[in-house]
C-alpha positions as CSV (number, residue, x, y, z in Angstrom):
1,X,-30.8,-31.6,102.2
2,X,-27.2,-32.2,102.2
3,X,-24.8,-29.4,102.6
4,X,-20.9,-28.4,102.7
5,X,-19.3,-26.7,105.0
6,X,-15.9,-24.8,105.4
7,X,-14.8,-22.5,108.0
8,X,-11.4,-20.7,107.5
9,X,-9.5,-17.5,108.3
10,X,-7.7,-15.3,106.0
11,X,-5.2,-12.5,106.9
12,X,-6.4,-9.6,105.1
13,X,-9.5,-7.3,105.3
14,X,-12.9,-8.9,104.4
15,X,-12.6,-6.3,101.1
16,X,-10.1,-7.6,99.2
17,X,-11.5,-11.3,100.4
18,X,-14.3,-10.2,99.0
19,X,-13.1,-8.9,95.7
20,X,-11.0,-12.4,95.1
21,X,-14.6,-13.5,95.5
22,X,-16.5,-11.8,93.2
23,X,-14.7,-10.5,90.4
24,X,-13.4,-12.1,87.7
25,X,-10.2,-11.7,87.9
26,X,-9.7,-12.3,91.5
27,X,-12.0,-16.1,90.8
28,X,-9.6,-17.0,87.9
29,X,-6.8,-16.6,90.3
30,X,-8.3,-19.7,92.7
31,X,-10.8,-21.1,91.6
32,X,-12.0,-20.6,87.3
33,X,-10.3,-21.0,84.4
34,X,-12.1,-18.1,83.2
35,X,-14.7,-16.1,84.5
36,X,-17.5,-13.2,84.0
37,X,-20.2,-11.6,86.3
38,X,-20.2,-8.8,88.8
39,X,-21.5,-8.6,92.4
40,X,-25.0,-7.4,91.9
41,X,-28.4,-8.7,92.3
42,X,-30.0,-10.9,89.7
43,X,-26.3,-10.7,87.7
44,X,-25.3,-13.7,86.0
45,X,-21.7,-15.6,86.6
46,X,-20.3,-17.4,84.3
47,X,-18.0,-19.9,86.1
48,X,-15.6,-21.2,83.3
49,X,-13.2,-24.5,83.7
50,X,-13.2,-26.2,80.6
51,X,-16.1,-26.6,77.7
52,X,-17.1,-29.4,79.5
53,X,-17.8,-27.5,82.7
54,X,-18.8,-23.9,81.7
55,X,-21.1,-23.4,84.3
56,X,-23.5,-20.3,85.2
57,X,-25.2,-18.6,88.3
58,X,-27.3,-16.1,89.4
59,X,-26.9,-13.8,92.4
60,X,-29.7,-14.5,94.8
61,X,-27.8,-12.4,98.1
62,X,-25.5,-9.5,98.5
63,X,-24.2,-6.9,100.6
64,X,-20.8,-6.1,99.9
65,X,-18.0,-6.5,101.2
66,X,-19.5,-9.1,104.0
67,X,-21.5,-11.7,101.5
68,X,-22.5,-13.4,98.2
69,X,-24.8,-16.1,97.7
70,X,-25.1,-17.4,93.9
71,X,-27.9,-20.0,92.7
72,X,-26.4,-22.0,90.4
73,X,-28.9,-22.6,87.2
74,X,-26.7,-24.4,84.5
75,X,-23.9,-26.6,85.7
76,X,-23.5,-30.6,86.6
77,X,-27.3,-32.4,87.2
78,X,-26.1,-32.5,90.7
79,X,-25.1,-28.7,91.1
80,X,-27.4,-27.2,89.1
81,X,-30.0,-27.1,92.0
82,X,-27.4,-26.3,94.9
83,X,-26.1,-22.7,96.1
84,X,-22.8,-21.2,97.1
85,X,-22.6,-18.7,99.9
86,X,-19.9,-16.5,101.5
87,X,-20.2,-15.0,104.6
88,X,-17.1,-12.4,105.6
89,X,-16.6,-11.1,109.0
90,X,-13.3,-8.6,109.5
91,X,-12.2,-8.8,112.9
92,X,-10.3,-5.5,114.9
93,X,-7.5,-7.6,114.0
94,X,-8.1,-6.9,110.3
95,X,-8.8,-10.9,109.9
96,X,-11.2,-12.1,107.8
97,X,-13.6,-14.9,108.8
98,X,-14.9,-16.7,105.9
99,X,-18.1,-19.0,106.3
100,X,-18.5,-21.1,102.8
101,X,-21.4,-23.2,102.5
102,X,-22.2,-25.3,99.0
103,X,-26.0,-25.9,100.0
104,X,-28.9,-27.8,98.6
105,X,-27.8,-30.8,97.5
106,X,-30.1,-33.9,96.9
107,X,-28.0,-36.3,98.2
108,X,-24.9,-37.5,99.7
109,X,-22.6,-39.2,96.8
110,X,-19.2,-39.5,95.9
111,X,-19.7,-36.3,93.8
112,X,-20.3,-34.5,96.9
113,X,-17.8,-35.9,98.6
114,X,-15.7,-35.0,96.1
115,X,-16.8,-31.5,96.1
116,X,-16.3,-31.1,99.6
117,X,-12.3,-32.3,99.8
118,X,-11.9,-29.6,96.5
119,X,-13.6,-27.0,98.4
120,X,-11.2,-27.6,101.0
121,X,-8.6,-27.3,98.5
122,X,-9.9,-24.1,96.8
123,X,-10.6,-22.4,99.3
124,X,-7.0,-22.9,100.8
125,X,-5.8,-21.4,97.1
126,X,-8.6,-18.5,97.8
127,X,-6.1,-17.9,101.2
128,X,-2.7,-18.3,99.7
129,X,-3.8,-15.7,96.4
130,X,-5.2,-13.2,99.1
131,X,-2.2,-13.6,101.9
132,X,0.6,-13.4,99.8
133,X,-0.3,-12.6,96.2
């Protein structure tokens, strides 16, 4: 199955990473409109962009403050099978590593591609709101 891929550093211990990740208020400052969930096992996420897109997912991996793996399970026909991981890795240099992958997808089409290029875009947001605020 198709799958996305981004591979970027940030300047700032894989903990606070990790927080813009996973709580709400640190999502809502990159990526969601509005947001709701907490960085457990089994816990729901509601990922919130507009009433057209109010999306939810379940935790399926985590082991703070290194990674968190969501399944989605009520989003676009296309997403609604697929899952989003983080993988954190601090560095002596207190830089954090951050492995994304949006897995699972049936098939390559211009809404993938189109996920992909706003990944890249988000996840560059993600950076900026964790480097500098």
């Amino acid at each position: 199955m198709p799958s996305i891929h981004h591979l970027l550093t940030i300047n700032a211990p894989a903990e606070r990473v990790f927080e813009a990740i996973t709580t709400p208020e640190g999502l809502c400052s990159w990526w969601t409109t509005k947001a709701a969930g907490e960085p457990s096992l089994d816990a729901e996420y509601q990922f919130f962009f507009s009433k057209d897109y109010d999306w939810r997912a379940k935790v399926v991996e985590v082991t703070p403050p290194s990674q968190i793996s969501w399944q989605m399970t009520d989003a676009d026909s296309d997403w609604a099978p697929t899952q989003l991981h983080f993988q954190l890795t601090e560095g002596e240099d207190g830089m954090t590593t951050v492995r994304f992958a949006h897995t699972s997808w049936e098939k390559i089409n211009d809404h993938f591609r189109r996920t992909s290029f706003c990944w890249a875009t988000y996840l560059e947001a993600l950076r900026k709101v964790v480097e500098k605020g």
